[in-house]
Backbone as a printed PyTorch tensor [residue, N CA C, xyz], in Angstrom:
tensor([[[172.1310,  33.1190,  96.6320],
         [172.1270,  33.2080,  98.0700],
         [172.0170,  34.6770,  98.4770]],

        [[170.7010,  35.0960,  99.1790],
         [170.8580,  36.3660,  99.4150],
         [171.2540,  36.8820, 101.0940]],

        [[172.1070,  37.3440, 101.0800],
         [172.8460,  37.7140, 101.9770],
         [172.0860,  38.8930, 103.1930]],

        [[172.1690,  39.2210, 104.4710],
         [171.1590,  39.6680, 104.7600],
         [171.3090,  41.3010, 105.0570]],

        [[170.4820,  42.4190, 104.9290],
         [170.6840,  43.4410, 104.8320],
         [171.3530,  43.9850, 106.0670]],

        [[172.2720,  44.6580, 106.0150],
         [172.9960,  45.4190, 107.2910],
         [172.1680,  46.7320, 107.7040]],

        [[171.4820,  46.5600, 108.7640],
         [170.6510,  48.2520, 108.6600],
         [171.6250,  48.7630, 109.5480]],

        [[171.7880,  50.1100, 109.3100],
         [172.5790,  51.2670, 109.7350],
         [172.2430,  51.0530, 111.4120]],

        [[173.0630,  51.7630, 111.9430],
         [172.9000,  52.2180, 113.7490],
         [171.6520,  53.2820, 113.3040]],

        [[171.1980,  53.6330, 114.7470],
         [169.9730,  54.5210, 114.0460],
         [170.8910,  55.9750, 114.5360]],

        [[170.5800,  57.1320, 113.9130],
         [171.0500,  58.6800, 113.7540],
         [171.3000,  59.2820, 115.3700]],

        [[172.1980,  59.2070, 115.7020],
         [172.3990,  59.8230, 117.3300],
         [172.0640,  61.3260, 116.9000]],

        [[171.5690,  62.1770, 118.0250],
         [170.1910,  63.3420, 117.7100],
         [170.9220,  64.0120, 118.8510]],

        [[170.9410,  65.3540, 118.9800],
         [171.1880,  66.2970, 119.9120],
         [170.0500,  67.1880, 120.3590]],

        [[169.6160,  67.4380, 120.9090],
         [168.4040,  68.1320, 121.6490],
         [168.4130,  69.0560, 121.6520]],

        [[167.5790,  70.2570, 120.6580],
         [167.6090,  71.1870, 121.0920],
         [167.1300,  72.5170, 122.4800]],

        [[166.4820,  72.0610, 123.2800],
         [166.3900,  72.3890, 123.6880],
         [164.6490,  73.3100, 123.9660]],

        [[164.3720,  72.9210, 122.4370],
         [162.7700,  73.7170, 122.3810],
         [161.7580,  72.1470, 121.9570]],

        [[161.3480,  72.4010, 123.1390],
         [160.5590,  71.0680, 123.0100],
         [159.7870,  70.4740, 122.0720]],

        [[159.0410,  71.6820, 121.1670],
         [158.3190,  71.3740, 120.0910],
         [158.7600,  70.7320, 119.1880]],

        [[160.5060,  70.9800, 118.5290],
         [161.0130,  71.0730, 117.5020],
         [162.0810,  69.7760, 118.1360]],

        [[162.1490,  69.7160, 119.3220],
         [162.2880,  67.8010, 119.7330],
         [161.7100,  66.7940, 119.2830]],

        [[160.2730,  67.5950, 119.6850],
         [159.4300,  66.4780, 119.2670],
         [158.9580,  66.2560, 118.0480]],

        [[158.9280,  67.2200, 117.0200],
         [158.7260,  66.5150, 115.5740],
         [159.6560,  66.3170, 114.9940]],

        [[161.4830,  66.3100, 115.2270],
         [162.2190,  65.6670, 114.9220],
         [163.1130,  64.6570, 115.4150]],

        [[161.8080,  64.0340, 116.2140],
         [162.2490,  62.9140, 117.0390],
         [163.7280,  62.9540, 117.5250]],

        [[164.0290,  63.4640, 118.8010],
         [165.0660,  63.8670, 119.7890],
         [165.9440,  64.8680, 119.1210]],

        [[165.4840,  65.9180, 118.1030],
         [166.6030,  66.7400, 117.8630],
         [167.4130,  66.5630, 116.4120]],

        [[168.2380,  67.5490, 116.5600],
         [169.0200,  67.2930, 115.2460],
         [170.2520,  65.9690, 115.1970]],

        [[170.6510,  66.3210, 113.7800],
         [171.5820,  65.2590, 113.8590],
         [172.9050,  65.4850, 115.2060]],

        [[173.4010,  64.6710, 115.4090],
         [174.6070,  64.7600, 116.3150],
         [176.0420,  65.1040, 115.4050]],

        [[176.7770,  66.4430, 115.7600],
         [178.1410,  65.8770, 115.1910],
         [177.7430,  66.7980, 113.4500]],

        [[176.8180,  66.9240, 112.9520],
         [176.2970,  67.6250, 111.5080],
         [175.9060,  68.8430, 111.2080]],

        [[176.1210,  69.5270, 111.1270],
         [176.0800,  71.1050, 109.7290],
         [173.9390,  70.9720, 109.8890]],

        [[173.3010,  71.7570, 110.6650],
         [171.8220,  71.8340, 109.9860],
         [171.8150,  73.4620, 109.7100]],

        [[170.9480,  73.2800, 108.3210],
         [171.4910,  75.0550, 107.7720],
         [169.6180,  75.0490, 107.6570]],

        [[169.2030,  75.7410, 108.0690],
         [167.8710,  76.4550, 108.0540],
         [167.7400,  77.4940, 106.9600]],

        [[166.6630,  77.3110, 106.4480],
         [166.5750,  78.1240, 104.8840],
         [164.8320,  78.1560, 105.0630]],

        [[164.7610,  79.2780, 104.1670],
         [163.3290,  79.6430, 104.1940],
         [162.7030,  80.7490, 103.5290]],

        [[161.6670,  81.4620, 103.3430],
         [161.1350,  82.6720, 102.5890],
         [161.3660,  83.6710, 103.8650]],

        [[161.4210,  85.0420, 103.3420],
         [161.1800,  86.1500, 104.6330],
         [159.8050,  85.3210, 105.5130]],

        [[159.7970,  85.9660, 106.5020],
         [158.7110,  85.6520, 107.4940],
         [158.5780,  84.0960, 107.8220]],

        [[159.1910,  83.1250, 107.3760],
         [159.0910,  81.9350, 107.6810],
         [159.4220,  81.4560, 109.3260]],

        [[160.0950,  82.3660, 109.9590],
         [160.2160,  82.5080, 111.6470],
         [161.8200,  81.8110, 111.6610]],

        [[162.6910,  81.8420, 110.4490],
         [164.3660,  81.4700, 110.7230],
         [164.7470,  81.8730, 111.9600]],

        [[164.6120,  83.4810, 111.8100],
         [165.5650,  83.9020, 112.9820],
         [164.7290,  83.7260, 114.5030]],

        [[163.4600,  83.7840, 114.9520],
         [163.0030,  83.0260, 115.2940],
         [163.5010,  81.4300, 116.3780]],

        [[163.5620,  80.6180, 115.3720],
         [164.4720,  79.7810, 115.4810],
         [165.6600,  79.6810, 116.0850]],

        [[166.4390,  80.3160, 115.2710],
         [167.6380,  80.2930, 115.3910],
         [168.1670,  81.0540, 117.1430]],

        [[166.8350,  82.0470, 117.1170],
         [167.4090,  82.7630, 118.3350],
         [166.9400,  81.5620, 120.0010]],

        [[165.6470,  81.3970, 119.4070],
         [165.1560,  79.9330, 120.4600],
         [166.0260,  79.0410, 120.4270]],

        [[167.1510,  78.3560, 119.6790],
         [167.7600,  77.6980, 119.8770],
         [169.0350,  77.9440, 120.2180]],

        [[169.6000,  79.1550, 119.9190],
         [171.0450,  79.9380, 120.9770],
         [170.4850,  79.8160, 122.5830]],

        [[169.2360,  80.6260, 122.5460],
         [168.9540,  80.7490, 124.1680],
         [168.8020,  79.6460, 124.8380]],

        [[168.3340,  78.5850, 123.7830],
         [167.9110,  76.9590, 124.9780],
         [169.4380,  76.5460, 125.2440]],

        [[170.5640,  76.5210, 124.1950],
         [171.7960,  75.8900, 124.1330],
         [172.1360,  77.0250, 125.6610]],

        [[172.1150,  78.1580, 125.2600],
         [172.7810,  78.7920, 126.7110],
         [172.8920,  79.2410, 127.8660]],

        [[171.1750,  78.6220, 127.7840],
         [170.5690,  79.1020, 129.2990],
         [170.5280,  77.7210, 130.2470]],

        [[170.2000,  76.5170, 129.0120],
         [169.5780,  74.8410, 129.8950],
         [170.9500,  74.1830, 129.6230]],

        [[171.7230,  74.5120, 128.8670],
         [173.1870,  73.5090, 128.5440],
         [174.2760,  74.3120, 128.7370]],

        [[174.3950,  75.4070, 129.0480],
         [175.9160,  76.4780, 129.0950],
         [176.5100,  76.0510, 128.1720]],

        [[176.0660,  75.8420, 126.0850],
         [176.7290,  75.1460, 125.4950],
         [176.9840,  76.6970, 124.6660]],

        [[177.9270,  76.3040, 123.7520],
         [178.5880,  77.6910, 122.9440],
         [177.5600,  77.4410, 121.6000]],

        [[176.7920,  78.7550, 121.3850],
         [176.0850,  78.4180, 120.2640],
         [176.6770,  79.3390, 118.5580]],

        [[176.4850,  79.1030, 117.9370],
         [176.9820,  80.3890, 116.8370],
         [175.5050,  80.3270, 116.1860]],

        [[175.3070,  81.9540, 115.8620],
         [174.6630,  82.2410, 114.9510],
         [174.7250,  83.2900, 113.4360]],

        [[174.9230,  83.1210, 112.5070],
         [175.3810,  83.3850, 111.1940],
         [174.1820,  84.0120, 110.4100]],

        [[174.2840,  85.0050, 110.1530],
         [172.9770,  85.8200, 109.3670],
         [174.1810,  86.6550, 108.1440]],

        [[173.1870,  86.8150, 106.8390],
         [174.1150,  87.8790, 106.0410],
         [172.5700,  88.7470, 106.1370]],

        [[171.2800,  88.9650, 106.6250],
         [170.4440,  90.2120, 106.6890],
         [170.1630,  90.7180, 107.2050]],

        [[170.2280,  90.7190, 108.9660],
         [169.9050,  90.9890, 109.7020],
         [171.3880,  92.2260, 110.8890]],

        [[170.6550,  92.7980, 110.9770],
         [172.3400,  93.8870, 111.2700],
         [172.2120,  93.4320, 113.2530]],

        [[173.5850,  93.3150, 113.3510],
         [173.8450,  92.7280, 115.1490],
         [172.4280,  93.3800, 116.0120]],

        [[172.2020,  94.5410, 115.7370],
         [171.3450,  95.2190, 116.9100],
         [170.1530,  95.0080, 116.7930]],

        [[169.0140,  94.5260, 115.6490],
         [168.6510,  93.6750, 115.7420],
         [168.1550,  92.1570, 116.3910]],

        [[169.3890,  91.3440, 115.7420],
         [169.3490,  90.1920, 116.8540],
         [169.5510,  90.2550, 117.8880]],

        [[170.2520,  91.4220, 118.4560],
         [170.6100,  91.5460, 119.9330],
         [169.1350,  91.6100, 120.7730]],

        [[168.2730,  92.7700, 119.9430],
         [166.7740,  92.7230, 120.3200],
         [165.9670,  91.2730, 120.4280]],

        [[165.9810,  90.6150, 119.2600],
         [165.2570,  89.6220, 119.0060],
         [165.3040,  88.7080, 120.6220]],

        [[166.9920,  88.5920, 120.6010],
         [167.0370,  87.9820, 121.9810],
         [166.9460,  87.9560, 122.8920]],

        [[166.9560,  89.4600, 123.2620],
         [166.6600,  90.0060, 124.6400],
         [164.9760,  89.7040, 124.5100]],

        [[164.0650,  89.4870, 123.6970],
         [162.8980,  89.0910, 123.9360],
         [162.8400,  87.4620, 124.7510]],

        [[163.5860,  86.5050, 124.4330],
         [163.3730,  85.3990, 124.7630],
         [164.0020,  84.8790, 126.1720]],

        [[164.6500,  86.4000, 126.9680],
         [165.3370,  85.8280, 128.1710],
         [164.3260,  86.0900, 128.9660]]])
């Protein structure tokens, strides 16, 4: 007697805020989960990372963290002042 498969709830998704990266991960990241971005130099991490502080704090007033061990504060401080 085969019993019938239980499929999961589907993945509740948080939005980041950059529309592109909505849309090819269908509504965003996971909800509630750890996403750690990894990559070669030049792959556009920080990039990223800075487009997605500014969407969290400009369209959501949400608290974002961002964590680098290569990049020295003044730097990213630049990077970001590009995207306001």
């Amino acid at each position: 007697m085969n019993e019938p498969i239980a499929i999961p709830p589907p993945l509740e998704k948080l939005g980041t805020g950059i529309p592109g990266l909505d849309l090819i991960t269908e509504g965003g990241l996971p909800k509630d989960r750890t996403t750690l971005v990894a990559g070669s130099a030049g792959s556009a991490k920080t990039v990223l990372a800075s487009q997605f502080l500014a969407a969290g704090i400009q369209k959501a007033n949400e608290p974002r963290v961002f964590v680098t061990f290569e990049e020295p504060p003044a730097d990213i401080r630049r990077n970001l002042l590009g995207l306001a």
